[in-house]
C-alpha positions as CSV (number, residue, x, y, z in Angstrom):
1,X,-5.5,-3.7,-18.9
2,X,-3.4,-5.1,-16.5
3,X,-3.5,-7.1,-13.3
4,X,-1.3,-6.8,-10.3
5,X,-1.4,-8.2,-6.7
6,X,0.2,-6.9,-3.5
7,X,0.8,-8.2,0.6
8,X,2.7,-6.7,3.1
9,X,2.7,-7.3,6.5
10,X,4.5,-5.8,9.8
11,X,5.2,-7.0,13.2
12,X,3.5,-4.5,15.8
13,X,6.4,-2.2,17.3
14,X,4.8,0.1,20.7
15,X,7.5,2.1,20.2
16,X,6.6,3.2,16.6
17,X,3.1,5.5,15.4
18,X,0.5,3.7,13.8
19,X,0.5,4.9,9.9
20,X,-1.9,3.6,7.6
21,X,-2.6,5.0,4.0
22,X,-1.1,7.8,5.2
23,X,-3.8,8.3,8.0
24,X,-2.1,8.4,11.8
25,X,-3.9,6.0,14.1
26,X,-4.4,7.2,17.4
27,X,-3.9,4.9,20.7
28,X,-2.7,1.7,18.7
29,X,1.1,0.4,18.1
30,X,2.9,1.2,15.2
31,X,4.5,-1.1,12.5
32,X,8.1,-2.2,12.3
33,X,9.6,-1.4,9.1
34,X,12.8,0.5,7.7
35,X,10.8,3.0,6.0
36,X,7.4,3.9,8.1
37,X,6.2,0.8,8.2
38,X,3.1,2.0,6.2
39,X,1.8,-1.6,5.3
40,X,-1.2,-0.6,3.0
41,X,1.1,2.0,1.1
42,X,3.7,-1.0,0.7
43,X,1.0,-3.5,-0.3
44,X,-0.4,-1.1,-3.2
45,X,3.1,-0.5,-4.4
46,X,4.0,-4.2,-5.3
47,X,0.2,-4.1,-6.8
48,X,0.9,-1.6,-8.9
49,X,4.3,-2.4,-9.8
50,X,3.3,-5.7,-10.4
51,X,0.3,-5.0,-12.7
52,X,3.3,-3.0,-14.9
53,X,5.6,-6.0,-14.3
54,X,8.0,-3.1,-12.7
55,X,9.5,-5.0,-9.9
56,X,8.4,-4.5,-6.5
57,X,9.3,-2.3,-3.2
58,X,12.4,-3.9,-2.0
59,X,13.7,-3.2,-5.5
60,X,12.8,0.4,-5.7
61,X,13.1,1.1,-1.8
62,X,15.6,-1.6,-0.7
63,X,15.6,-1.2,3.4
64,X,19.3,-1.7,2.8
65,X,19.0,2.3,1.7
66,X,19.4,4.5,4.0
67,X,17.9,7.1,1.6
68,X,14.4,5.0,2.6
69,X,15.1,4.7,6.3
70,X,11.7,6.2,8.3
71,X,10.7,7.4,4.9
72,X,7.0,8.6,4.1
73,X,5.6,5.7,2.5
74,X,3.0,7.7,0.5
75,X,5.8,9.7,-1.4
76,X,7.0,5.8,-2.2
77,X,4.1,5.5,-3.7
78,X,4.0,8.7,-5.6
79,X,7.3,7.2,-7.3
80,X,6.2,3.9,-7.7
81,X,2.8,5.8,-10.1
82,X,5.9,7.7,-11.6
83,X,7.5,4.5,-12.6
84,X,3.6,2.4,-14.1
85,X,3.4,6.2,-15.8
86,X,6.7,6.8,-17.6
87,X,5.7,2.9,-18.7
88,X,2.4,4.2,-20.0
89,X,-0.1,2.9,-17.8
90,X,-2.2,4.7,-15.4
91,X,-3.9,3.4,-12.1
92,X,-7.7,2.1,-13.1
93,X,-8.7,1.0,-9.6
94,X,-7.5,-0.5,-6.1
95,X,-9.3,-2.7,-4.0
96,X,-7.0,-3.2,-0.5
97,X,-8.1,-5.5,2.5
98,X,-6.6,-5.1,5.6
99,X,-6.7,-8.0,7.9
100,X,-6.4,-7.3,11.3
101,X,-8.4,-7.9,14.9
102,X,-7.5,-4.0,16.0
103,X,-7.0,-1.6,15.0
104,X,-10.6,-1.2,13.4
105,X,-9.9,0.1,9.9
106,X,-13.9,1.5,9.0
107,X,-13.7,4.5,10.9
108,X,-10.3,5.8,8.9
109,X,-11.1,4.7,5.3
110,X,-12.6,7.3,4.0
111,X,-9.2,9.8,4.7
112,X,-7.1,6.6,3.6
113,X,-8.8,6.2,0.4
114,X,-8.3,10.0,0.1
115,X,-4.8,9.8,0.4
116,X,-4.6,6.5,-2.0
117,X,-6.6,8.3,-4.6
118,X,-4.3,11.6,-4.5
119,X,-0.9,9.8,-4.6
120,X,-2.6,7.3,-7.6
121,X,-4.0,10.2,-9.5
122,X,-7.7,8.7,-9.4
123,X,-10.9,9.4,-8.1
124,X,-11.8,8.2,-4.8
125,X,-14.8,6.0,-6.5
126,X,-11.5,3.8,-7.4
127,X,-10.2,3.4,-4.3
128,X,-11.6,0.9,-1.9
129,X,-10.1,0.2,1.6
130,X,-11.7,-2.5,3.8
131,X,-11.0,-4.2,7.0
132,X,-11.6,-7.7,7.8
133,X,-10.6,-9.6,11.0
134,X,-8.7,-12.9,10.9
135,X,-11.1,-14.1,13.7
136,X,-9.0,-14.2,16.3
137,X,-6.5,-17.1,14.4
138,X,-2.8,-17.2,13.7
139,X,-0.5,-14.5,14.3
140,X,-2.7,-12.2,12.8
141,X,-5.3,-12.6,15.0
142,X,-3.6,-13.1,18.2
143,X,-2.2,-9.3,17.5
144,X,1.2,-9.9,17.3
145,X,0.8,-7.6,13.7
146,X,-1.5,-6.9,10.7
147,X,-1.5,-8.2,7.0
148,X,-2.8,-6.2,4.0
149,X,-3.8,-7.4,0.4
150,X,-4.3,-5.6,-2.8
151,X,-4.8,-5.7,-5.9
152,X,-4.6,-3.0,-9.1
153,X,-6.0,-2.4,-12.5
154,X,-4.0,-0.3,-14.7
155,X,-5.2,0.9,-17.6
156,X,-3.0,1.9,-20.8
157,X,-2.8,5.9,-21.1
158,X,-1.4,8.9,-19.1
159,X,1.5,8.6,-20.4
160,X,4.3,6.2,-23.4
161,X,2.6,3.0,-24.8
162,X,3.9,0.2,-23.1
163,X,6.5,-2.1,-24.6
164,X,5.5,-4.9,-26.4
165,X,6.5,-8.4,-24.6
């Protein structure tokens, strides 16, 4: 088994839709970002990634692409499983936190872990998506933006052993 952690966080941008896990937010400010600015997709990228020691987003999906520009962050995603897969590992279970004062996460995380657990090939019993407020202190909780944390187990299977070393 293997162990990886991801953060990503985004500036609030009014002029942008709110996308989370894939889930549209109604009457909230988007994120700022090249690609969507999907910040839980990105964090459970570089978890993933990480766990398979397989770089991380900006390696993949530098947002000096083009090819990435307003992209769909869950099809990122989809490559980044391709990538832990063709290394032999498959997703064991996420656990994300999103740290924010609004919008409130609860009422969306059951279609956000849906769309987690499709991308990542799992069940949604391994997919956990939580919000947490940073109590109205620092930037995050002055809403200037949000923060998200994850973290993945990957399991060897689905796919080549990984390399030794």
């Amino acid at each position: 088994m293997r162990v990886g952690l991801g953060y990503d966080s985004h500036r609030f941008d009014s002029g942008r839709p709110l996308v989370l896990a894939g889930v549209s937010i109604p009457d909230s400010p988007g994120l700022s970002g090249h690609s969507d600015g999907d910040a839980i997709a990105h964090a459970v990228i570089d978890a993933v990634l990480g766990a398979a020691a397989a770089g991380d987003v900006g390696s993949h999906f530098p947002p000096s692409d083009d090819r990435w520009k307003d992209a769909d962050s869950l099809d990122l995603l989809a490559r980044a499983v391709g990538v832990i897969e063709e290394r032999g590992f498959r997703v064991g279970n996420i656990d994300v936190a999103v740290i924010c004062e609004r919008p409130k996460i609860g009422p969306f995380s059951a279609e956000m872990r849906q769309n987690l657990a499709r991308v990542l090939h799992v069940g949604t019993d391994r997919v956990s998506v939580k919000g947490k407020t940073n109590e109205g202190m620092g930037w995050t909780g002055s809403g200037e933006g949000l923060a998200v944390h994850a973290v993945a187990l990957l399991e060897v299977g689905g796919g080549n052993e990984p390399a030794a070393g």
